[in-house]
N, C-alpha and C positions, 0 to 999 in steps of 0.2 A: 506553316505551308512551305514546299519547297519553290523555289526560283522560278518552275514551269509554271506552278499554281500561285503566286503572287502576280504572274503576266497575263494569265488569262484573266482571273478579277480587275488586275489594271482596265488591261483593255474593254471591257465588257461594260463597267463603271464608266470609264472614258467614255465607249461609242453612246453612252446612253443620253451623259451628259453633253455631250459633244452634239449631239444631232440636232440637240435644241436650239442651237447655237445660233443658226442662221434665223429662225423663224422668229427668235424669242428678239435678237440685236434689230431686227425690221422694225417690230413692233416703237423698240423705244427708239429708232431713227426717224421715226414718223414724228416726232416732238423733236429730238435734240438733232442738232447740227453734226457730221459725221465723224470729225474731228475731236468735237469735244466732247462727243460720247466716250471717243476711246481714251480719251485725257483723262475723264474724269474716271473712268471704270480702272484705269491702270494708277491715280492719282490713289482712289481708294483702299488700291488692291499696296501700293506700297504704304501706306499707315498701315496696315494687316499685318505686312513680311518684317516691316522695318523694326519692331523690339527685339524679335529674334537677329535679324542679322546684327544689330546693334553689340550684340555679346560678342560679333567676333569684329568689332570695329578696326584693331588696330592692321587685320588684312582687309580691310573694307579695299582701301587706293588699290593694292596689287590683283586682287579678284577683279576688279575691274577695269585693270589693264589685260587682264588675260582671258576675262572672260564680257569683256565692251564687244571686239568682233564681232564672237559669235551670237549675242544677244542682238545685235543690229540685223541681221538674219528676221530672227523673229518679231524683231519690231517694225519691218517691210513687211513684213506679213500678215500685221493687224490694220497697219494704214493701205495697203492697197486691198485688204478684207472690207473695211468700213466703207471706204468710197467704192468698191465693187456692189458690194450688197446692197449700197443705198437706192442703186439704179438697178439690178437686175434680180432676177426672184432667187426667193430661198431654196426650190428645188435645183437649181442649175449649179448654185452653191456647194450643194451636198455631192451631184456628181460630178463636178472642176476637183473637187477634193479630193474623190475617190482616187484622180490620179497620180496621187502623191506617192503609194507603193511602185508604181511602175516608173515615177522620175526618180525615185530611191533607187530602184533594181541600174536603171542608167550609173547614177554619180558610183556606188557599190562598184560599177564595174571601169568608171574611167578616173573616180576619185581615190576607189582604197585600191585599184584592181581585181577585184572580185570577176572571177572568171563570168562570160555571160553564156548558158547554155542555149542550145537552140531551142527547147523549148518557152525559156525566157524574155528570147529575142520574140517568138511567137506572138507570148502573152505580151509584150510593151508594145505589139506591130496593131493589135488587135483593142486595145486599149486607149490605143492614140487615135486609134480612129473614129471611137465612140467617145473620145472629149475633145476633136476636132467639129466632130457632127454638133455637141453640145455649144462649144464655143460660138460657131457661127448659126445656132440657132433663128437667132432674129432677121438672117435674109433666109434662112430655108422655108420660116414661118412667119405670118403676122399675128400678133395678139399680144395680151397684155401676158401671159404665159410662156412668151417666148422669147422675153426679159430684155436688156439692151444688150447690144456690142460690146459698148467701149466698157461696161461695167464686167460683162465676160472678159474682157481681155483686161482689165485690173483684178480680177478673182485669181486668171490663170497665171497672172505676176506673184501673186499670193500665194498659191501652190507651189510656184519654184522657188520661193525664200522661204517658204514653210519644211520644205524637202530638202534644202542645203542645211534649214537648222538640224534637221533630227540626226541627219547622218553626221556631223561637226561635233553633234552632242555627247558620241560614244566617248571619241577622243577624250570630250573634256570632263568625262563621268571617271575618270581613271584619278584624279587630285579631287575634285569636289562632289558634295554629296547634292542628289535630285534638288533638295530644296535649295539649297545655296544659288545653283544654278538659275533656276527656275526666278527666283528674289533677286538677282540683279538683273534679269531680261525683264522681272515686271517694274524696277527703279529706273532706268536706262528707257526705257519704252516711255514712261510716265514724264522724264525729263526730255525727251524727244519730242513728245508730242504736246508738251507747254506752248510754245510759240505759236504751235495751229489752234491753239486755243485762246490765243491773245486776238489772232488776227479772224477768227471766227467771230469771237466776241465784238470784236471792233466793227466789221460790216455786216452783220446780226443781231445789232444790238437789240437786246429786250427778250431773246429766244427762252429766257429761262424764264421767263412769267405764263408763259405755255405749257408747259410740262405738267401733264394730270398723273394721275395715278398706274395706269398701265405700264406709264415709261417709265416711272420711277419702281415698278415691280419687277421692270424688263432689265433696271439698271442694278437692281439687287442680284437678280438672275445673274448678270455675266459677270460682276466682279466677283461672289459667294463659287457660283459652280462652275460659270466658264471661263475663271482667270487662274484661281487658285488650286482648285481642285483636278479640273481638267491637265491643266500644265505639269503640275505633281504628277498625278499617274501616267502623264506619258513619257514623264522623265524614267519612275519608278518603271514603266512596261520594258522602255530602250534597257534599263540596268540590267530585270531580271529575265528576260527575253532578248533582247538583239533587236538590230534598227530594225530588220524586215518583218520579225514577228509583230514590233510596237506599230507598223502602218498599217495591218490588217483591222485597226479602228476603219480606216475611211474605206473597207468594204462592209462594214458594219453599219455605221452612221447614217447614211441614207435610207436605211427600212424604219429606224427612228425619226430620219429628220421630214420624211415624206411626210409619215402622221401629223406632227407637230405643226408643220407647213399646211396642212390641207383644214388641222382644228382651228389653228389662230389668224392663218391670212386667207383660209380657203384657194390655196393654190391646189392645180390639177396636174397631173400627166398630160402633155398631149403625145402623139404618136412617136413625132420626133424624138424629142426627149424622152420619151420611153424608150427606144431604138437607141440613141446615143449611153442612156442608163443602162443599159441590156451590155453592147458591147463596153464602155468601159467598166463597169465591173467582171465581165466574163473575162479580160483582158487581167485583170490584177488579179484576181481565180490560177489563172495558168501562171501569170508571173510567182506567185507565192504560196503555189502548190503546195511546195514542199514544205 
């Protein structure tokens, strides 16, 4: 396959796996604490990475002075994900994310200089205004459907450290390869989020004799496909595609993650967030036309 046809399989893989994400991580949040969900899901996921990275031990210290930064990025991005999600629905999730091509088309233009055309300016005008609608959902609506506030506004923190990773990530794709990268944001994440896992367990104590089978199906789920494999091809989409190509997953993911949402938690559209869904994806459409 050439480099165009290794980025659309990335991405297509990704949105597929990706969309599950929000609906499948609710389910096992429903049992574990939010915290040590992500502890343990990233704990597991570095026993996975770590025989491989272990071969290149003796750069283990400098990768991770040079690639700690930008891994912290992404590790904001799982802890304000996990305590977002916990309190607000998996559909709102899916479009908060979608606006991650359109804060990409932003930094492209104030972080690397990337000229902004006025069609661009158009689509991030048009976009922002359909995940502003979504964000303040729960005063425009009441219902269990039109998820918390303070859990949208920890999601939409999670999209802009999600969006400074991917574009940071080109840079550092030029010395290290997708996986490398990828294995010290999931070691660095894992050793981040030890302490909320000590102090979870400490005033929680006993949450692990809870845990049935669903959450333990839901914990297989995100460390197998949405730590490891997810992360990879988004890494692998940015290398053979370009950061704006690898965001066109999060206009993807939503027509997955809706199903997902409506099989396992029975979540619905209402008007609103239909309308907020409508213009921020029409918005990332014209940002990444081209």
């Amino acid at each position: 396959m050439n480099d165009k046809q290794k980025a659309i399989f990335s991405i297509l893989i990704f949105s597929l796996l990706s969309g599950a994400m929000a609906a499948v991580t609710k389910v096992g949040l429903s049992q574990f604490p939010p915290l040590s969900f992500a502890f343990i899901r990233f704990f597991l996921a570095s026993c996975i990475v770590a025989p491989f990275i272990w071969k290149k031990r003796t750069y283990l210290v400098k990768d991770l002075r040079t690639l700690g930064p930008l891994s912290l990025f992404a590790t904001m991005n799982i802890i304000f994900f996990v305590v977002g999600i916990k309190l607000t629905t998996a559909n709102i999730s899916q479009i908060l994310y979608a606006a991650v091509p359109i804060i990409i088309g932003l930094l492209m233009h104030f972080v690397l200089g990337e000229k902004l055309s006025s069609r661009k300016a158009m689509g991030i005008g048009i976009g922002f205004i359909g995940v502003f609608l979504v964000l303040f959902l729960p005063i425009l609506e009441k219902g269990k459907s039109s998820g918390d506030f303070f859990g949208n506004l920890m999601l939409a923190a999670a999209v802009i450290a999600w969006s400074l990773y991917m574009v940071l990530s080109k840079k550092a794709q030029k010395t290290h390869s997708p996986f490398h990268i990828v294995s010290i944001f999931i070691i660095i994440t894992a050793v981040t989020l030890f302490p909320f896992f000590l102090a979870e367990s400490a005033f929680q104590y006993g949450w692990w004799n809870k845990i049935g089978v669903q959450a333990f199906l839901s914990m297989f789920y995100v460390v197998v496909m949405g730590t490891i494999c997810t992360y990879l091809l988004n890494q692998y989409s940015i290398k053979h595609g370009g950061i704006a190509f690898a965001s066109m997953v999060f206009y993807l993911s939503p027509l997955f993650g809706f199903l997902v949402a409506f099989f396992l938690l029975g979540e619905q559209l209402t008007l609103w967030l239909g309308v907020g869904g409508a213009l921020a994806l029409l918005g990332v459409y014209i940002t990444t036309k081209k």
